[in-house]
N, CA, C and O atoms as CSV, one atom per row, in Angstrom:
chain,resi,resn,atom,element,x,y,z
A,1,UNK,N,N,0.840,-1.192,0.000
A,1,UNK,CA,C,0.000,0.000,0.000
A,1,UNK,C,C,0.879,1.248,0.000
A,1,UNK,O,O,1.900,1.192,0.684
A,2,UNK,N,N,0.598,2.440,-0.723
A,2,UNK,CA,C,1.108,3.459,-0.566
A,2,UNK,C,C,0.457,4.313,0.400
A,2,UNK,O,O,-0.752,4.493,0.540
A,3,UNK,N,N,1.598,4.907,1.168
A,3,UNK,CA,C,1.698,5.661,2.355
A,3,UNK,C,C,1.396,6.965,1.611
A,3,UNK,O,O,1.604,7.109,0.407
A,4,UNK,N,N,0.833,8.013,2.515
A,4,UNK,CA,C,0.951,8.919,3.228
A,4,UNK,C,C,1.668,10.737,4.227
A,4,UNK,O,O,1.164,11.790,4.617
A,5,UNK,N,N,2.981,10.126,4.210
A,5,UNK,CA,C,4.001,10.626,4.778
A,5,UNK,C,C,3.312,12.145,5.778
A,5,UNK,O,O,3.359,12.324,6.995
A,6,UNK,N,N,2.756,12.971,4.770
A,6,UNK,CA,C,2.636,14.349,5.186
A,6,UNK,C,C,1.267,13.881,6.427
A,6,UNK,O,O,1.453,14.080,7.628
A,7,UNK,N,N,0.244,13.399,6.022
A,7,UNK,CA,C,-0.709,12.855,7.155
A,7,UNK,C,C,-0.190,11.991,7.988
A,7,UNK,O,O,-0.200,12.489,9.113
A,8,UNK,N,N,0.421,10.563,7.985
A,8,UNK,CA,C,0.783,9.788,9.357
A,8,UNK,C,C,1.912,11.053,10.183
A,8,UNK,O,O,1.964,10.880,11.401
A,9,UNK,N,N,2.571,11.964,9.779
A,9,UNK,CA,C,3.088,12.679,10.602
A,9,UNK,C,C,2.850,13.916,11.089
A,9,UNK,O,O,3.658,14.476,11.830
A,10,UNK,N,N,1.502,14.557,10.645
A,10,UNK,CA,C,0.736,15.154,11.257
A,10,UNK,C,C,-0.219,14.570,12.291
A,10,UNK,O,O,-0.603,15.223,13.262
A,11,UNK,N,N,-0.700,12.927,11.971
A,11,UNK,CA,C,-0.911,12.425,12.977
A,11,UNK,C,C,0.009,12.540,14.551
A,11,UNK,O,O,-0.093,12.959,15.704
A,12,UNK,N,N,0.750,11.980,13.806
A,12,UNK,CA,C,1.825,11.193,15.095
A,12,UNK,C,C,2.363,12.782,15.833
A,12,UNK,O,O,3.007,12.779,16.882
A,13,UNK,N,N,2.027,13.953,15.184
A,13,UNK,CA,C,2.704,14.988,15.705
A,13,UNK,C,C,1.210,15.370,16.546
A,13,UNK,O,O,1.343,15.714,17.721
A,14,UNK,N,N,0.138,15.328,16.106
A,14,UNK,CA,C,-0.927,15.715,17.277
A,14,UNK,C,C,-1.131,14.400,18.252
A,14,UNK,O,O,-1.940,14.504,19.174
A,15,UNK,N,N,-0.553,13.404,18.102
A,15,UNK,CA,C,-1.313,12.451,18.899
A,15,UNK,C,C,-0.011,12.870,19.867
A,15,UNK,O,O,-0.295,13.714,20.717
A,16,UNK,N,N,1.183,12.466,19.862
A,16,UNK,CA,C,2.438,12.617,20.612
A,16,UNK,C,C,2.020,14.452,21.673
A,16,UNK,O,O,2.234,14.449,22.885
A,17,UNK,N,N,1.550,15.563,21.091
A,17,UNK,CA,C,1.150,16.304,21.706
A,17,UNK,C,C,0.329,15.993,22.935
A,17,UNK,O,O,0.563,16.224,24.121
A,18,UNK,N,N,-0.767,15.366,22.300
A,18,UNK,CA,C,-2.072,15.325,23.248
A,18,UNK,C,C,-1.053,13.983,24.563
A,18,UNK,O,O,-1.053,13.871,25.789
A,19,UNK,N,N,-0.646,13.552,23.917
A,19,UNK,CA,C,0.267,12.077,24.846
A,19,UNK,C,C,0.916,13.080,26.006
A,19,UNK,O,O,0.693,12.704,27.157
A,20,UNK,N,N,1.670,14.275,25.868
A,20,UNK,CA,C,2.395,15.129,26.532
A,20,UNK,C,C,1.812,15.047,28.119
A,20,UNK,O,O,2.441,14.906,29.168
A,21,UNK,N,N,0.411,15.185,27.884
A,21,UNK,CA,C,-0.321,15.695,29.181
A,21,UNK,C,C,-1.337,14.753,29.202
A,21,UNK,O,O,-1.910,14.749,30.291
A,22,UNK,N,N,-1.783,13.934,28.386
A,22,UNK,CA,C,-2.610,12.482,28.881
A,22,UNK,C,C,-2.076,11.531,28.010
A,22,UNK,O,O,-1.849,11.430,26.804
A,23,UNK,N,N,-1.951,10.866,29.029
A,23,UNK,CA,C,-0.868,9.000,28.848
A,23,UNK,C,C,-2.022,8.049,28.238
A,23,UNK,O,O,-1.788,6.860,28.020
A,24,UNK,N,N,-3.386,8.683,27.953
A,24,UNK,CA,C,-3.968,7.706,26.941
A,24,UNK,C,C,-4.294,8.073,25.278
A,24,UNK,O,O,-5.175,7.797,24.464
A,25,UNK,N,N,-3.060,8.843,25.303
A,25,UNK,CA,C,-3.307,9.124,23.608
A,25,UNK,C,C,-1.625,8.264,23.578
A,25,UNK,O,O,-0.777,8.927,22.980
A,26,UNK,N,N,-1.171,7.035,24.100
A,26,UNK,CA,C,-0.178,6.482,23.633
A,26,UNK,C,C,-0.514,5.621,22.387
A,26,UNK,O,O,-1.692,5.276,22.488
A,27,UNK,N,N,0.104,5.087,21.138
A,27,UNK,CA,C,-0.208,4.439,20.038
A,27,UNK,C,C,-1.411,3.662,20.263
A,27,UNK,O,O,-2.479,3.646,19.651
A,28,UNK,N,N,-1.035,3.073,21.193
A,28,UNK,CA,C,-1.894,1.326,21.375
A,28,UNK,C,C,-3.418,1.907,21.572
A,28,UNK,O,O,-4.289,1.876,20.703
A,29,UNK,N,N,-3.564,2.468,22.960
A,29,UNK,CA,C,-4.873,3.440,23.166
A,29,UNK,C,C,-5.208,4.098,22.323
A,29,UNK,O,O,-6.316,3.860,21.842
A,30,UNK,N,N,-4.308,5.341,21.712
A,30,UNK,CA,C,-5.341,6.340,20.772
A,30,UNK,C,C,-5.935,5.122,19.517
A,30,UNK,O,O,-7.061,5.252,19.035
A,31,UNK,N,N,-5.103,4.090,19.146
A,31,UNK,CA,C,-5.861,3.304,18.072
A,31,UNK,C,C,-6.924,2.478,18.168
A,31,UNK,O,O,-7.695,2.231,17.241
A,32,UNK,N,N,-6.989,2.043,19.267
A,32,UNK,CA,C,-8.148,1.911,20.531
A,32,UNK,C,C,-9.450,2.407,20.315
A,32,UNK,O,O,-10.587,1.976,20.122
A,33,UNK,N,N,-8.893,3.403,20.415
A,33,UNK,CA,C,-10.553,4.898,20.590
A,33,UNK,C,C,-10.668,4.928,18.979
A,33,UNK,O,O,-11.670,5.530,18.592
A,34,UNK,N,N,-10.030,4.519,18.193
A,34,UNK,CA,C,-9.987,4.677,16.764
A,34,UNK,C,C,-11.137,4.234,16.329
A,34,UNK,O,O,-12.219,4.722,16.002
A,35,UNK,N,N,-10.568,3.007,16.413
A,35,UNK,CA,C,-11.240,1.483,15.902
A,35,UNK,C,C,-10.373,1.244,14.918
A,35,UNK,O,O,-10.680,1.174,13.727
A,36,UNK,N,N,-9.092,1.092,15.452
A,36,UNK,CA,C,-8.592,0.504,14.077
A,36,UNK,C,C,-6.955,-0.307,14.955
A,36,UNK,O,O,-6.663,0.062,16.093
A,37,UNK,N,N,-6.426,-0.955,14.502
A,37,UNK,CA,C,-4.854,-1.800,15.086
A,37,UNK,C,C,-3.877,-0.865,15.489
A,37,UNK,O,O,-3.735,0.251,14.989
A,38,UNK,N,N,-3.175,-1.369,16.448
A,38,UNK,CA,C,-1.786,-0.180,16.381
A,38,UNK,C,C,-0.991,-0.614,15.787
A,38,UNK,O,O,-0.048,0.178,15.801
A,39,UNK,N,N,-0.677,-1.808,14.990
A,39,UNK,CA,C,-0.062,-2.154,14.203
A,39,UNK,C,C,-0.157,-0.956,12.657
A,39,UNK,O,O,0.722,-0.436,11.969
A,40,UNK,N,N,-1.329,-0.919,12.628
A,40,UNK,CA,C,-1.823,-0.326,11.741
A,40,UNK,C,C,-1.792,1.284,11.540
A,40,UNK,O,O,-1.676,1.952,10.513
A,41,UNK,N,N,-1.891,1.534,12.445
A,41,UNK,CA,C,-2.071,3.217,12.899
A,41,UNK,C,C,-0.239,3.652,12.962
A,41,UNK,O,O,0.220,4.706,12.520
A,42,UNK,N,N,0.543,2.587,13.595
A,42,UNK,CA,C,2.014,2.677,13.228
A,42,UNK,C,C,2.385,2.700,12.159
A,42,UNK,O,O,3.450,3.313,12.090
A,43,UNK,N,N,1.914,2.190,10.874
A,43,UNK,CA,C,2.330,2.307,9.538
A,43,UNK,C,C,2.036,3.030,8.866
A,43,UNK,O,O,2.556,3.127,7.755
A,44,UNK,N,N,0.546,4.258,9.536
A,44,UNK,CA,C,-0.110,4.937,9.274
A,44,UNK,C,C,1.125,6.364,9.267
A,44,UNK,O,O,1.540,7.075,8.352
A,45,UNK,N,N,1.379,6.325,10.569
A,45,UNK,CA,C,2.280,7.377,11.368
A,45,UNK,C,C,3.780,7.578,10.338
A,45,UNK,O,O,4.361,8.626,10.058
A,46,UNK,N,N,4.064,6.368,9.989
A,46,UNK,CA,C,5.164,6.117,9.725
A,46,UNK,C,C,5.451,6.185,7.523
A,46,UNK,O,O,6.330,6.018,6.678
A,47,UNK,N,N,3.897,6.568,7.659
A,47,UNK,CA,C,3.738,7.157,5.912
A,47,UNK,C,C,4.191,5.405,5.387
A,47,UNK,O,O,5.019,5.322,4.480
A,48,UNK,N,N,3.782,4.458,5.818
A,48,UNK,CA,C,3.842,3.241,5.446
A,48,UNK,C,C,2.938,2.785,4.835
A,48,UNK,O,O,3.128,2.015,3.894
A,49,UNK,N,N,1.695,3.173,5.252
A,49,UNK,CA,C,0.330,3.076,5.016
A,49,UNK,C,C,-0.118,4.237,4.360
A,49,UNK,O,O,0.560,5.260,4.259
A,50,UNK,N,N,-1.720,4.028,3.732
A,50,UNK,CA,C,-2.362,5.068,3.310
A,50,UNK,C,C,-3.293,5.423,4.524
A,50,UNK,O,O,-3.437,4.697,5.507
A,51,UNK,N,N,-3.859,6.543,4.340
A,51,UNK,CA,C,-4.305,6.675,5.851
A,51,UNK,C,C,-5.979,5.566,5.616
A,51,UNK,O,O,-6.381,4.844,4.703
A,52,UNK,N,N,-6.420,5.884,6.698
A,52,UNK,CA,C,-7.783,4.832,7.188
A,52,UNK,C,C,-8.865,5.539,6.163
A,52,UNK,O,O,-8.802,6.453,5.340
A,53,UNK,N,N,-9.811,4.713,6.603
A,53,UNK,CA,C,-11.334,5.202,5.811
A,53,UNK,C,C,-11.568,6.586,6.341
A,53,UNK,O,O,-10.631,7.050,6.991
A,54,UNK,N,N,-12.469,7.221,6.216
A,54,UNK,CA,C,-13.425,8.515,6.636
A,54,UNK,C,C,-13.717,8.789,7.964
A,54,UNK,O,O,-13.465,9.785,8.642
A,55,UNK,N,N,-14.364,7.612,8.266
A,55,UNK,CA,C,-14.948,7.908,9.356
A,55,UNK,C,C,-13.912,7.615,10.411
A,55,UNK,O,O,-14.097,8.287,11.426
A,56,UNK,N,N,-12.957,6.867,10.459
A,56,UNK,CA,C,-12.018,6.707,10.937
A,56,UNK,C,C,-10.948,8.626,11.767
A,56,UNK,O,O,-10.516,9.129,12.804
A,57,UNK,N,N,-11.112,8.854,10.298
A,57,UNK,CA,C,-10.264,10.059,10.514
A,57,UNK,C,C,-10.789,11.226,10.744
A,57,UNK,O,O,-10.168,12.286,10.821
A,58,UNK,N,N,-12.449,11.000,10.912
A,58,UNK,CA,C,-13.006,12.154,11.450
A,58,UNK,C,C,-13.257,11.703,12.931
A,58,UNK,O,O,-13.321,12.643,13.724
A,59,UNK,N,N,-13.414,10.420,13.468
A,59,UNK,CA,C,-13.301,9.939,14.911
A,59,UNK,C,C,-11.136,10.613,15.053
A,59,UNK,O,O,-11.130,10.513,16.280
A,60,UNK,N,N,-10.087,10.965,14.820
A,60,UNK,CA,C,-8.864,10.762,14.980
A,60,UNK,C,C,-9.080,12.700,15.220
A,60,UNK,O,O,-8.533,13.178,16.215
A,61,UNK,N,N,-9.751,13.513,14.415
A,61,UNK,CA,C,-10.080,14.322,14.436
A,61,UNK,C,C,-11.031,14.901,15.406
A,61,UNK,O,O,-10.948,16.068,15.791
A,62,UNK,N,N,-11.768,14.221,15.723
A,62,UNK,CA,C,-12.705,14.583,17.312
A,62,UNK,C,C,-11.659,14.279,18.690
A,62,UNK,O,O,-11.536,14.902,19.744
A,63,UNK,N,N,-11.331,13.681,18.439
A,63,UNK,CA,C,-10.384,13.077,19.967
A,63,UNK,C,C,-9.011,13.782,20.027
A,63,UNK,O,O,-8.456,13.849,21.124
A,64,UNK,N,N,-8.223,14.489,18.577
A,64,UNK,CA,C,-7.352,15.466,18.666
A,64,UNK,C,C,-7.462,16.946,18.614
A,64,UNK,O,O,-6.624,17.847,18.582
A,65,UNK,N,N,-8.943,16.909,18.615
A,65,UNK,CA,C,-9.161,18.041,18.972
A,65,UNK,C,C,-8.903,19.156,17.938
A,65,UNK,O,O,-8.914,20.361,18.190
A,66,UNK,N,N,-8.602,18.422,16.390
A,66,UNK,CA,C,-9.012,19.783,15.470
A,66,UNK,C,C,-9.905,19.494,14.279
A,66,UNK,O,O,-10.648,18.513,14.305
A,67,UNK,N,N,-9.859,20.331,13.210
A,67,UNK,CA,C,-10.831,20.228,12.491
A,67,UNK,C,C,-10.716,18.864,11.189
A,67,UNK,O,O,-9.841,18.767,10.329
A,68,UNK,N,N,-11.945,17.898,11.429
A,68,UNK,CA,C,-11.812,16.980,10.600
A,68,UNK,C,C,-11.546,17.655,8.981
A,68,UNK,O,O,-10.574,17.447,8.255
A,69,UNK,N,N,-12.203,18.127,8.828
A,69,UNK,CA,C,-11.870,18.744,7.027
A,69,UNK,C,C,-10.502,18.944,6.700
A,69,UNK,O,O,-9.994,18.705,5.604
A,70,UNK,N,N,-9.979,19.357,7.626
A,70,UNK,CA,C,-8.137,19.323,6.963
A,70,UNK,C,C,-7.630,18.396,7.345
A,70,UNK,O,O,-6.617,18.337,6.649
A,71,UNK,N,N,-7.616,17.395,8.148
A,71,UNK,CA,C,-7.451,15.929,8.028
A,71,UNK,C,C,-7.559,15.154,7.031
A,71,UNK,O,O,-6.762,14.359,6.535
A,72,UNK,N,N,-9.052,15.562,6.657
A,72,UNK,CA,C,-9.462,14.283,5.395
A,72,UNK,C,C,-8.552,15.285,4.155
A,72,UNK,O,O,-7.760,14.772,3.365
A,73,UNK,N,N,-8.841,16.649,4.195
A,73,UNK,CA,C,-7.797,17.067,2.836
A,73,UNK,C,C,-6.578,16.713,3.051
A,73,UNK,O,O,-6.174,16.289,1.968
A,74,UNK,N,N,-5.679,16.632,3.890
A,74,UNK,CA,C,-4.618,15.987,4.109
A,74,UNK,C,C,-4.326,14.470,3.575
A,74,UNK,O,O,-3.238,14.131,3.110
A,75,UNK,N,N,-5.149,13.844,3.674
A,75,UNK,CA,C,-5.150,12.140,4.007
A,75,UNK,C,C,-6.159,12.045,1.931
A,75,UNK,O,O,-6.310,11.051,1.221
A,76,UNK,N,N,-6.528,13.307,1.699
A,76,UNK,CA,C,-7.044,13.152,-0.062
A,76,UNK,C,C,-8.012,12.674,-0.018
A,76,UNK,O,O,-8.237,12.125,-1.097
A,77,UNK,N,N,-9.052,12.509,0.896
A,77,UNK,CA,C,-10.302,12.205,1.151
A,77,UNK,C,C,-11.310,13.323,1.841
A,77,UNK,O,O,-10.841,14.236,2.521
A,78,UNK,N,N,-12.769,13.175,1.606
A,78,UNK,CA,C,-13.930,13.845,1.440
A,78,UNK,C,C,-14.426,13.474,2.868
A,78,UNK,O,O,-14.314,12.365,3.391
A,79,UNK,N,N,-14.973,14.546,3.394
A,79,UNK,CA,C,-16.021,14.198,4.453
A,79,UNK,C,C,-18.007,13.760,3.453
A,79,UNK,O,O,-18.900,14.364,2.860
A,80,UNK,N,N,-17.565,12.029,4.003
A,80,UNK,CA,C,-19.064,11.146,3.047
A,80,UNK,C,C,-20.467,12.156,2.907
A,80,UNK,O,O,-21.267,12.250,1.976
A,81,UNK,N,N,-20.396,13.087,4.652
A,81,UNK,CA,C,-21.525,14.059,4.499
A,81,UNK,C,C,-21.642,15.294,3.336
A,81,UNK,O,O,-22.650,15.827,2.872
A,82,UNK,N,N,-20.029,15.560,3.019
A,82,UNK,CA,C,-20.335,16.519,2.117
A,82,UNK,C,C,-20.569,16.006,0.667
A,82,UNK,O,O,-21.167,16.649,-0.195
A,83,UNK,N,N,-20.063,14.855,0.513
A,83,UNK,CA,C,-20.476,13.420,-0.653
A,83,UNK,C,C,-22.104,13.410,-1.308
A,83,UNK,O,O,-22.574,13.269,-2.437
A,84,UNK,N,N,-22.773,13.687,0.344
A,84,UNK,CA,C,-24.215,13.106,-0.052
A,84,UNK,C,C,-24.967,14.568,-0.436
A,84,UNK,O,O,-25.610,14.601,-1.485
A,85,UNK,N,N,-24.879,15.955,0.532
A,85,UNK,CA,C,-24.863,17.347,0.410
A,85,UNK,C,C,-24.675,17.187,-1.087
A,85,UNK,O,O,-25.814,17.042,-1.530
A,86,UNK,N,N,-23.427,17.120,-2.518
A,86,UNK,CA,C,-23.191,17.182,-3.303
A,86,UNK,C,C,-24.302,16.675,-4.376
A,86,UNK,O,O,-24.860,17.311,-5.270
A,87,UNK,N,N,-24.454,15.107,-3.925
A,87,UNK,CA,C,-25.442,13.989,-4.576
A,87,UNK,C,C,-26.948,14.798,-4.532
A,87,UNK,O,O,-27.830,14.498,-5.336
A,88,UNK,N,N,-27.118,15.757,-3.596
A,88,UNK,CA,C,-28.863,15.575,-2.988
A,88,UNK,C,C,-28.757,16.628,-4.522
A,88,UNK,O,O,-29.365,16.055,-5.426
A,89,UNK,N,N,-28.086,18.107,-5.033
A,89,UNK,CA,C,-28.334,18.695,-5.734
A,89,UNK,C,C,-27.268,19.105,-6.363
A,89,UNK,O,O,-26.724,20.157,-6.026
A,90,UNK,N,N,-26.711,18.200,-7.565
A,90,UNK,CA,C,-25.561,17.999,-8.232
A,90,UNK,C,C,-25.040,18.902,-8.990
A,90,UNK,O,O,-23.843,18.978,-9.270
A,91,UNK,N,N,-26.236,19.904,-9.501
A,91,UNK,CA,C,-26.094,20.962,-10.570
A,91,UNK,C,C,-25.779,21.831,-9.973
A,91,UNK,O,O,-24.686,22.381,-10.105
A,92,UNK,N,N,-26.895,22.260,-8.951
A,92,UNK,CA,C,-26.501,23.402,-7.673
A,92,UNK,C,C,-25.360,23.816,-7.119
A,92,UNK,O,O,-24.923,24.965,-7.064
A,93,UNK,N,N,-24.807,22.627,-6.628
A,93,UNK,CA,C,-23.717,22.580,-5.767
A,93,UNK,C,C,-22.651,22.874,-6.469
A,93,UNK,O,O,-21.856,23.783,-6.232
A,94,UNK,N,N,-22.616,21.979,-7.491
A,94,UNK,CA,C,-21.309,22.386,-8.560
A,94,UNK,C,C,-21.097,23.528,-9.209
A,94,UNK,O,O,-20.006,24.056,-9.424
A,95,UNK,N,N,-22.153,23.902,-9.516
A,95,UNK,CA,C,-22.527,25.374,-10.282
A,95,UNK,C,C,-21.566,26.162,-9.005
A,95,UNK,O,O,-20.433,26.592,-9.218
A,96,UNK,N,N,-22.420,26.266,-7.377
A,96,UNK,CA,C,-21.651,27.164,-6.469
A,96,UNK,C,C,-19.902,26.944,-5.977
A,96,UNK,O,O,-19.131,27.708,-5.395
A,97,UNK,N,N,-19.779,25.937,-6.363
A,97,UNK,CA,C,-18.388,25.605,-6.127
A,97,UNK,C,C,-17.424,26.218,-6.860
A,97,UNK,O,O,-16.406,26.830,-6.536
A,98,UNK,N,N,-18.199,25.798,-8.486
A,98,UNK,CA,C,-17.146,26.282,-9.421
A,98,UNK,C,C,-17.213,27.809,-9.744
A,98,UNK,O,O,-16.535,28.546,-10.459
A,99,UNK,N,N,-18.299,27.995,-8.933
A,99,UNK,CA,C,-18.426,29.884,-9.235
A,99,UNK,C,C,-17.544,30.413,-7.824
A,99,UNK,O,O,-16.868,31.427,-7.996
A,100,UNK,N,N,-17.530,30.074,-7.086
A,100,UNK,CA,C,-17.031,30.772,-6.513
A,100,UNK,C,C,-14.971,30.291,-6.398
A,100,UNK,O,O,-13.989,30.862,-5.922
A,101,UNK,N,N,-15.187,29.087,-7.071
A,101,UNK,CA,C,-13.805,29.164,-7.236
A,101,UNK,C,C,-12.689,29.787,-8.456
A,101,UNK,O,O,-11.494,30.083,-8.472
A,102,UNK,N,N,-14.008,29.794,-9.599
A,102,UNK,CA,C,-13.682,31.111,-10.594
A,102,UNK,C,C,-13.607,32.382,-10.180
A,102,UNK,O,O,-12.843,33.238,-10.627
A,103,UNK,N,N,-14.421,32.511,-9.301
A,103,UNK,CA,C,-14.506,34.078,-8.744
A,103,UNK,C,C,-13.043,34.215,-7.785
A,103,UNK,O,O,-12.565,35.314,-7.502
A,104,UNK,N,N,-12.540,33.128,-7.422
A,104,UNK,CA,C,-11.039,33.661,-6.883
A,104,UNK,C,C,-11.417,33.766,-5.189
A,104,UNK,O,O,-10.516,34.205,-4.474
A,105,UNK,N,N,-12.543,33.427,-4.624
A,105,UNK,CA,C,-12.777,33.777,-3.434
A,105,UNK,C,C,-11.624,33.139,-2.123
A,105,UNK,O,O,-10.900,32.167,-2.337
A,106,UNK,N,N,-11.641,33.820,-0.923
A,106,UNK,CA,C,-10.463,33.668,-0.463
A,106,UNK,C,C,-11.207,32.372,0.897
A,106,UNK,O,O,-12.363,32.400,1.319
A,107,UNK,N,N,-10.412,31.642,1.194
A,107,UNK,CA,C,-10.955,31.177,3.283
A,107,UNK,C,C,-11.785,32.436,3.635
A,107,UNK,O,O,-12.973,32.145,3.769
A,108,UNK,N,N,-11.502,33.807,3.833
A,108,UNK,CA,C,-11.732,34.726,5.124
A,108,UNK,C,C,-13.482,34.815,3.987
A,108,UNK,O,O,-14.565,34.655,4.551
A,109,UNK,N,N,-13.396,35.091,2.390
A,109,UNK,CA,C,-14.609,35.365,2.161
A,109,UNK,C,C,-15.429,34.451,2.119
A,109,UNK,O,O,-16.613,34.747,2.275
A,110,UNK,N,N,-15.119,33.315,1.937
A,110,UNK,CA,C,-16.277,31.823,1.962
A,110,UNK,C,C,-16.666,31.846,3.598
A,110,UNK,O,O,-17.868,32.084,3.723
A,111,UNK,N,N,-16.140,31.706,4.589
A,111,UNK,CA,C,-16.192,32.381,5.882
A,111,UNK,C,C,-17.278,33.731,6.192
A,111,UNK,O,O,-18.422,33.648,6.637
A,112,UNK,N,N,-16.700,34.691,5.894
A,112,UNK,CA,C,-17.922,35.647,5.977
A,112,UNK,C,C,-19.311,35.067,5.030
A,112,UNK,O,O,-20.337,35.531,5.528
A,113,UNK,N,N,-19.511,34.467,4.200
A,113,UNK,CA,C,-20.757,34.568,3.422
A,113,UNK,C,C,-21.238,32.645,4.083
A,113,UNK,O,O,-22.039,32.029,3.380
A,114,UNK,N,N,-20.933,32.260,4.783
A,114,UNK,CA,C,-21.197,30.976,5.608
A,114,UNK,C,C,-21.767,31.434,7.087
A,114,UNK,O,O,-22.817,30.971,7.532
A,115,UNK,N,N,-20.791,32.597,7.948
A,115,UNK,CA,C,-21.398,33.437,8.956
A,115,UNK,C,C,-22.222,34.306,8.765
A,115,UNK,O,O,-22.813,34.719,9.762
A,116,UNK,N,N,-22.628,35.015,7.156
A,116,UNK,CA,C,-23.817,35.382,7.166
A,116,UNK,C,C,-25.129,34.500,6.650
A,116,UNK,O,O,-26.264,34.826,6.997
A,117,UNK,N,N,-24.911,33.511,5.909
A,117,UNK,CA,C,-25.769,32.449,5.689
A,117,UNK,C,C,-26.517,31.884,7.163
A,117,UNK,O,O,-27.724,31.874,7.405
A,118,UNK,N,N,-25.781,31.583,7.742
A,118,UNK,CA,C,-25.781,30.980,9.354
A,118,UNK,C,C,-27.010,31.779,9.983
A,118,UNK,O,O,-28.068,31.336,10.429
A,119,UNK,N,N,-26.445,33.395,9.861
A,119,UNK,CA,C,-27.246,34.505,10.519
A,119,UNK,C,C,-28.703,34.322,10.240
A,119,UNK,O,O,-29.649,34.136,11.005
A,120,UNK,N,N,-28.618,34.444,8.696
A,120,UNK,CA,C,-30.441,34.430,8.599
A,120,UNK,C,C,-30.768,33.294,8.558
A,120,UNK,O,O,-31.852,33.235,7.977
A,121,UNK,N,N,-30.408,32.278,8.874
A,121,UNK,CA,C,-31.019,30.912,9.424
A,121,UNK,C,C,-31.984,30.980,10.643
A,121,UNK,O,O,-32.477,29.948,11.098
């Protein structure tokens, strides 16, 4: 299998953090809370492996405490929810994607027009 490198060591660099100050984010445990081998999660770390499924790495992402979406972009995988979001209105979605990625829009402006979307919710 092809590895990884830039994700198993962004792993191993937040899990080894969180390990600093609780002794149950050690390999064996954090793969534990995973659901997945530490055999496995070591080869992961070690860009040996490709990283895990989805849901995997959005559970690796709740328990390290940052945001699953740059995980899965890291690791070249989709959060499945934004998969199905895509599927429910295919034209829609794509249409807004690719317009606003023609339009050049930045993080801070997809951000503001998501916190004002939010608002009039």
């Amino acid at each position: 299998m092809a590895g990884n490198p830039d994700f198993g060591n962004r792993i191993r660099e937040l899990r080894e953090k969180k390990k600093a100050v609780d002794p149950s984010f050690s390999l064996r445990q954090f793969a534990q809370k995973v659901g997945i081998s530490a055999t496995f999660l070591s080869k992961i770390e070690k860009g040996e492996f490709a990283p895990p499924q989805a849901k995997h790495i959005i559970t690796m992402a709740e328990l390290l405490d940052v945001d699953a979406d740059e995980l899965l972009a890291l690791a070249d995988k989709t959060d499945p929810e934004l998969e199905e979001i895509i599927k429910s209105e295919p034209k829609a979605m794509a249409d807004l994607l690719r317009t606003a990625s023609a339009r050049g829009l930045t993080a801070q402006d997809l951000e503001r027009i998501t916190k004002d979307m939010k608002r009039k919710s």
